[in-house]
C-alpha angles and dihedrals in degrees: 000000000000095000092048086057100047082050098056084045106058080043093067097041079106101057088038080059093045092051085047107049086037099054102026092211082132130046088250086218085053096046095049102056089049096054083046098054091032089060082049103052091040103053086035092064107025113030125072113192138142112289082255095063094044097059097048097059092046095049088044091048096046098043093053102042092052088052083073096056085046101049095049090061096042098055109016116188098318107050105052122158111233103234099273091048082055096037092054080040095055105037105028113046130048092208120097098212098098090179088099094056091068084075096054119137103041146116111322102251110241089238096069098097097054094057091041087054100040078048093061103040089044092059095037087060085048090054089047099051090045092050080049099049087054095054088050096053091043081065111040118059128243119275150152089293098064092109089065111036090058091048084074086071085072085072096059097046090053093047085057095041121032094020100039115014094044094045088055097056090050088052084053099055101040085066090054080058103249110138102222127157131215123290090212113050109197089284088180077076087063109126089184146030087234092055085046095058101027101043124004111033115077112335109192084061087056089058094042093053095044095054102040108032107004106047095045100042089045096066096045098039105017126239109306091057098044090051097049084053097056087052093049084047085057112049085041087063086049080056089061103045099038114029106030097055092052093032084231151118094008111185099034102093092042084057093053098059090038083052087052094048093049096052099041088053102031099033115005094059106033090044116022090078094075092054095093097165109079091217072067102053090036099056087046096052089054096033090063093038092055120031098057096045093106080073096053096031096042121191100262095050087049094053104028092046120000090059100042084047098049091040092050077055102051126104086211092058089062097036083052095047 
């Protein structure tokens, strides 16, 4: 009973964040990071699921709060969506930039088709790799790389999810006429660690992080403050998503993005200037990105949530049912 309410409530944040920005009775920001840390501290004490579940109701709840806090800044007092505009823009979209949404509905923009087909193909490679990871595995006994053999499955799933469901939702939309634009801009062209984060990888996080850390922080304590913040914010999201839900390896994902802080201020921008060859800047980029990822994708939230996922996932788990 308790985990169908905190589903149907989570369900209606929307319509709570319409109420609020519409009526004004609440500072929407306000109002946002309460219902955020109010869902936390909720499923955290009172639901029991599988790591999978969880999750996915932290990351829901608090995508969905902080869309509030987004969207107050975005469009102030004179740019409001009407609800069906909101509603498209909440539970529709994974991006936190609702401006788009004021078009909807319109004319279907002539691009649609071509992120609906680069979507599918895109998650039709993930479920291969994944059915050929299994077979791999099937064949080759366990041993003491097993961590990270099974952190390739990470690709696949990012393959299904940032790369094709997400493009899809864009190619959707696009023929509702929204003009919206991809959450994940080609970040393999990052020549630096600074562009990938900034810029490239995962948007709709980047928005999320300079309205609600980086520009307010930037007026009361100046820029390098307000940049160390973002990437603490950050890591402390990753808490959310990764550790909680396995009660596990609390600490790791906080030191990541404290890692790629500390390399983008201390190293990146005193030294990359000099790497002129792009095989160089290249190599760094990814070199920063991956060897350092067992920090970020610890054991337990591999084995508690990447490989039930990627196995749910899987052809061979039905042929084998």
């Amino acid at each position: 009973m308790t985990f169908l309410i905190v589903i149907i409530l989570i369900s209606c944040i929307p319509v709570f964040g319409y109420l609020i920005l519409k009526n004004k009775v609440f500072n929407p920001a306000i109002a946002g990071w309460l219902m955020t840390t109010a869902f936390i501290l909720f499923i955290f004490l009172y639901i029991q699921s599988a790591p999978l579940v969880l999750m996915l109701l932290y990351i829901t709840s608090t995508f969905l709060s902080l869309k509030i806090v987004v969207a107050h800044n975005h469009l102030g007092k004179d740019k409001q969506l009407n609800f069906s505009q909101w509603l498209v823009f909440c539970y529709l979209w994974f991006g936190m930039n609702p401006l788009p949404f004021r078009q909807f509905p319109s004319k279907s923009l002539d691009d649609f088709s071509g992120y609906l087909k680069i979507g599918a193909s895109r998650i039709l490679i993930g479920l291969l790799l994944i059915a050929g990871m299994d077979f791999l595995y099937a064949n080759i006994p366990n041993g003491r790389y097993d961590y990270f053999l099974h952190l390739s499955y990470l690709i696949a799933l990012s393959l299904i999810l940032h790369f094709g469901v997400l493009q899809i939702a864009a190619g959707n939309l696009r023929y509702l006429g929204v003009p919206v634009t991809l959450l994940f801009k080609d970040p393999i062209r990052s020549k630096s660690l600074d562009e990938f984060w900034g810029k490239r990888w995962n948007v709709a996080f980047v928005e999320l992080t300079t309205i609600a850390v980086l520009r307010p922080l930037k007026k009361l304590f100046g820029n390098k403050t307000a940049f160390w913040a973002s990437f603490i914010f950050s890591g402390l999201l990753h808490e959310l998503a990764i550790s909680l839900p396995v009660n596990s390896g609390y600490g790791k994902p906080l030191l990541y993005f404290f890692l790629q802080a500390f390399l983008i201020v201390v190293i990146e921008k005193r030294f990359l200037s000099k790497l002129t060859h792009p095989v160089l800047k290249k190599f760094w980029v990814l070199a920063c990105l991956i060897l350092p990822v067992f920090m970020l994708f610890h054991e337990q939230f591999i084995y508690q949530i990447i490989i039930p996922l990627a196995q749910y996932l899987s052809i061979f788990s039905y042929l084998n049912s």
